[in-house]
N, C-alpha and C positions, 0 to 999 in steps of 0.2 A: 444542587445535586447532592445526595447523598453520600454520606464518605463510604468508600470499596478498596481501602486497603487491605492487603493481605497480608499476614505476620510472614516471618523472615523463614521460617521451618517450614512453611503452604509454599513459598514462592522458591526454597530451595528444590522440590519435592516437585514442582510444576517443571521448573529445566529440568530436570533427572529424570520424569515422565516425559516431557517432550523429544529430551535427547534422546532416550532409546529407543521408540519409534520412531522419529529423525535419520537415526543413523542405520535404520535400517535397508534406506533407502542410500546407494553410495555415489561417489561422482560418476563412476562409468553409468550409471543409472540415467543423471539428469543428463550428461553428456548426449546419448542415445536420445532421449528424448526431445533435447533441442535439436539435434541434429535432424531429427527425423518428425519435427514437430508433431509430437504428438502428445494430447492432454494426458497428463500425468493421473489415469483415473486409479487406479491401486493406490496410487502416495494418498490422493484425496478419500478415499473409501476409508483407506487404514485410521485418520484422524477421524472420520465422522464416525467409527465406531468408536473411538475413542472420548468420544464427546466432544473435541477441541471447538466445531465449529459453532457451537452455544459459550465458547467461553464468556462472551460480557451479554448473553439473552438471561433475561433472571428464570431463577427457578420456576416458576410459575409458569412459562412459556416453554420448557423442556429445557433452558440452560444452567451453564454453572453460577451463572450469576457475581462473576469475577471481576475484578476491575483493570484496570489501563497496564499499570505494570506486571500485573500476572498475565493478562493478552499479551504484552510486547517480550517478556521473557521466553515462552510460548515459540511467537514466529521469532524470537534471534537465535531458538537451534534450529527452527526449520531453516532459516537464513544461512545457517554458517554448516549444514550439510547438503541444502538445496540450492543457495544461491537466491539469485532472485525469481529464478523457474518457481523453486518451492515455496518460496515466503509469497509469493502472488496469487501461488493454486490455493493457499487460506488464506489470504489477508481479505480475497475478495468477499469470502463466506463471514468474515466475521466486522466492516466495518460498513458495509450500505444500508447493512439492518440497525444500525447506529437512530438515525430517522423515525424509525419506526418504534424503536421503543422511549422515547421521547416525546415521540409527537403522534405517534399514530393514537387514533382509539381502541380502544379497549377490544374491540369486536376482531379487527383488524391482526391487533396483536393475538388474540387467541385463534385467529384462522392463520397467520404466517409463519408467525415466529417458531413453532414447535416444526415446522417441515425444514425451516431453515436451521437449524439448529440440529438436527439428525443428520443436515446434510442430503437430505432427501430434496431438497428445494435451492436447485441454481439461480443467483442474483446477479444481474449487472447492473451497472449505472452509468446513467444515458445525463450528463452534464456536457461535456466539450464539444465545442463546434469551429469548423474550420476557419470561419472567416471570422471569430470574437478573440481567438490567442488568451490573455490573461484578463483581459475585460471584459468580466462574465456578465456585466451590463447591456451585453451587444450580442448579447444570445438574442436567433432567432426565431427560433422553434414555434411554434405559435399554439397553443390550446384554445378552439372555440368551443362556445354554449352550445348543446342542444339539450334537448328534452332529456332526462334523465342523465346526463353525465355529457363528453366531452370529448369531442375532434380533437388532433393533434397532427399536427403536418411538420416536416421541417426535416433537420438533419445533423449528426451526430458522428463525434470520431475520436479514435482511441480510446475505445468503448471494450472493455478486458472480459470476456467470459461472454461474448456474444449470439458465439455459434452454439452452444452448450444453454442457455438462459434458457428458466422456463419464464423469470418475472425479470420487469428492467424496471430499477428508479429511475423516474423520468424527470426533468425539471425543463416546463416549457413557459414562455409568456402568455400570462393569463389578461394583460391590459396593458396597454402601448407605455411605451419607455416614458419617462416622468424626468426631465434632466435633473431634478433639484433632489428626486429622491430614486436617482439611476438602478438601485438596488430592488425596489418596492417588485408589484407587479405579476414575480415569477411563483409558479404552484407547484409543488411536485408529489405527483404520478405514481402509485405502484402499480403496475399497469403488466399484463399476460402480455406478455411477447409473444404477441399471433406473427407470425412469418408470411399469412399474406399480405398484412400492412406496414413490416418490419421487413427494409431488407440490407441483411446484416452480410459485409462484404469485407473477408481478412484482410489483412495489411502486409505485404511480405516485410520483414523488418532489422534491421542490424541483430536484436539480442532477444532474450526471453523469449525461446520458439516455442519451446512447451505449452503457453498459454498464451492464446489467440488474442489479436489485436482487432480493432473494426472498426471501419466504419458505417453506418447506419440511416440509409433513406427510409422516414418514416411519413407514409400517405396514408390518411383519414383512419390513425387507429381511434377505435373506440374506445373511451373510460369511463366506467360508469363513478358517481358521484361517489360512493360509500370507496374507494380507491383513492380520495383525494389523502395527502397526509397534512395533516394538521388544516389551518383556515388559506384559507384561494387568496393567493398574492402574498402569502409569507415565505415560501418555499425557501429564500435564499438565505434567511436568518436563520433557519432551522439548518440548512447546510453547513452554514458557518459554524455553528455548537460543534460541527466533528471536524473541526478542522484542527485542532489542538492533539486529539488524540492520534490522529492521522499522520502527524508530523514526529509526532513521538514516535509509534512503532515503526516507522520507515527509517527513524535514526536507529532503532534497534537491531532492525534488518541491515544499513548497511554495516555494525558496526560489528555481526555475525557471518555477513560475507566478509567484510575486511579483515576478521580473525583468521579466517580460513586462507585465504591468501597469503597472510603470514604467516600462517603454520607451514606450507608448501616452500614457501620461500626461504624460510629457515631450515627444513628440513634439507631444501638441493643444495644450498651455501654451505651445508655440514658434510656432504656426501659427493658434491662436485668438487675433482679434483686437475686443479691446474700448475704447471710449471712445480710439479710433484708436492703440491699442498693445497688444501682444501680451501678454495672462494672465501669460507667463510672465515679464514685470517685476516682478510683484508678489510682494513679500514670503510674503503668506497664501498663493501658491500654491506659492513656491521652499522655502520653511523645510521643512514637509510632509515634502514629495518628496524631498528633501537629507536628512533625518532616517531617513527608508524608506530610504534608498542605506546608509547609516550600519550600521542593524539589521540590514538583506538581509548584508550584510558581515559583521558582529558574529557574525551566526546561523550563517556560512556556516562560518568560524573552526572555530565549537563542533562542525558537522558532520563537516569534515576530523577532526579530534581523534578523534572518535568511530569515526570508520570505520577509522582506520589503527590505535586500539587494537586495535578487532575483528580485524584482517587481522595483526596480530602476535600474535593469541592473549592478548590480554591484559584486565583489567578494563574494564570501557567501562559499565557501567548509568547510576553517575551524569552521562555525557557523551551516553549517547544519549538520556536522557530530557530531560535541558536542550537538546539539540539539537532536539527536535521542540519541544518547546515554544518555544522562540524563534524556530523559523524560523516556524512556523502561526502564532504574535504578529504577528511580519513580515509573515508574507505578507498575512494578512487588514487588516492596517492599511495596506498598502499600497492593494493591491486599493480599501478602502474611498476613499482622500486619492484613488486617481486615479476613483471616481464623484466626489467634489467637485470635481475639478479639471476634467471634461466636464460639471458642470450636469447641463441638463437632459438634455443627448443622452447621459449616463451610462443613461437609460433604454431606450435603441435600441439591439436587437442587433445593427444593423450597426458599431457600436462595439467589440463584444465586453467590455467590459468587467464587463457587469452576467452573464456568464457565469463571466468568473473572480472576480468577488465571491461568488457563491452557490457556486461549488466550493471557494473557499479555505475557508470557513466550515464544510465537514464536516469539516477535519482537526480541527477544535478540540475535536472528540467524540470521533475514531475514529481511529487503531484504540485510541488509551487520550483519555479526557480530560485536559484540561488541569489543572483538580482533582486529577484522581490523579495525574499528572506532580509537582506540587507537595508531596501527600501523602509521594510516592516519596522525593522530594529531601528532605524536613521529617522525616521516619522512616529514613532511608538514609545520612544525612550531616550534618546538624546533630542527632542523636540525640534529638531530639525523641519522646516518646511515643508509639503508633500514636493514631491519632484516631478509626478506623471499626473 
């Protein structure tokens, strides 16, 4: 990989651009919109005229040509004024095309990438299925041969950008499971999301209203060959190259929700007044809060690390998976001291608080568990034997 660092005065200059667009958008904003799920298309219009969503497509294909931590700088003000409403309505736009400029061809890249990258061209990604969980060896999906390209049947869930997708990455099995090489096999798909062979069905769901959840019954969609990305039966290796960066800016996103939570929490501790003095003398409320400042920082560390190995082309797994995992620790511990630190009005969504509690709590699932982050690190680096 090419090194795509960016000097310290680009990446000052990038939050300073991101945040003021960002913050143009305010909490009664996403509030309203979760409440009333609906896709946040103005938030998303606003960055694709901005160019944001080519930040890592290279010039050449209509993007900035940026690398991992100017992208994760980026979505951590969308994070810390959007939540994870906002960091999801871009995260989506800027990491499935990840694939594609990697591994697609040439021809590929100059018919996709320039619509996705204006923002003019909705992507989702069609990997999880119900009955595999974290053993993406047990995907069923199945892709057959025919004449000029390739059947697909099977099914799919919590599939982000569904109802909206004009293209979905698909990752289906191209040749029966192999136990000795469980990974092999799988192909993946840039594939039109026709909606007569695609049927994309929401998910009603604890958090993150604003942007739709799905699941996905897909009967006899067509792909033609020239769709395929990279060679038939690699798909899953290719997947894996984004998995590193994926774990990066998700530690950035929560650790831009997590700030914003303790900005609010600090703020009602200074201005809540009880037993005629302000919350925020007391120990049980400072200690907390001061500890969460601590993490959010600790975490933030492990991120920077993370993303400039990535952007030098160099090792980074065991830095980006302790990076998500500390920052989603943070951020959900945080999120939670500032519900205790508003009582009972921690219950009132004109607090906003009790929204970034419940979004902070799906990073600790997705896109990898916090278990297997641990598993990662326990089999990866202290050589510990595999466990599962």
């Amino acid at each position: 990989m090419a090194n795509t660092q960016t000097d310290i005065a680009d990446l000052k200059m990038i939050r300073e651009s991101a945040r003021a667009l960002a913050s143009r958008f305010d909490l009664e904003y996403w509030r309203e919109h979760d409440e009333e799920k609906k896709y946040p298309w103005d938030f998303i219009n606003a960055f694709a005229e901005g160019g944001w969503m080519g930040t890592m497509i290279p010039e050449a294909y209509g993007g900035m040509g940026l690398g991992l931590e100017a992208a994760s700088i980026m979505l951590q003000e969308v994070a810390y004024y959007g939540g994870a409403n906002g960091a999801s309505a871009i995260h989506f736009y800027i990491f499935p095309p990840g694939c594609i400029i990697n591994h697609g061809s040439e021809e590929m890249k100059k018919r996709f990438l320039p619509g996705i990258a204006s923002g003019k061209t909705v992507m989702c990604f069609g990997l999880t299925e119900p009955t595999a969980g974290v053993d993406t060896s047990r995907l069923t999906t199945k892709a057959e041969k025919i004449d000029g390209g390739w059947k697909i049947n099977g099914q799919k869930v919590w599939i982000t950008n569904a109802q909206n997708a004009h293209m979905v990455l698909l990752t289906a099995r191209t040749s029966p499971r192999d136990p000795k090489n469980p990974m092999d096999g799988f192909t993946l798909f840039l594939a039109d999301f026709d909606r007569t062979a695609i049927d994309a069905r929401a998910i009603p769901k604890l958090a993150r209203n604003a942007v739709d959840s799905n699941e996905l019954f897909i009967k006899d969609l067509i792909v033609s060959d020239d769709r395929v990305i990279g060679e038939v039966g690699k798909g899953m290796s290719y997947l894996f190259d984004g998995l590193n960066p994926e774990r990066v800016v998700v530690a950035y996103e929560q650790i831009g929700l997590g700030r914003r939570a303790l900005e609010l929490a600090t703020e009602y501790a200074k201005n809540r007044v009880v037993f005629d003095r302000p919350i925020g003398k007391n120990q049980a409320i400072q200690h907390p809060l001061a500890d969460s400042w601590m993490r959010l920082e600790a975490a933030q560390m492990m991120s920077d690390k993370a993303a400039q190995l990535f952007d030098q082309g160099k090792p980074c797994g065991a830095e980006s998976n302790a990076a998500k995992y500390l920052a989603t620790e943070a951020a959900f511990e945080v999120c939670d001291r500032a519900m205790q630190t508003h009582g009972g009005f921690c219950y009132a969504k004109e607090y906003h608080i009790e929204r970034l509690w419940r979004e902070a709590r799906l990073l600790k699932i997705a896109p990898v568990s916090q278990e297997m982050v641990l598993n990662f690190i326990a089999q990866k680096i202290l050589r510990l034997p595999k466990s599962y």
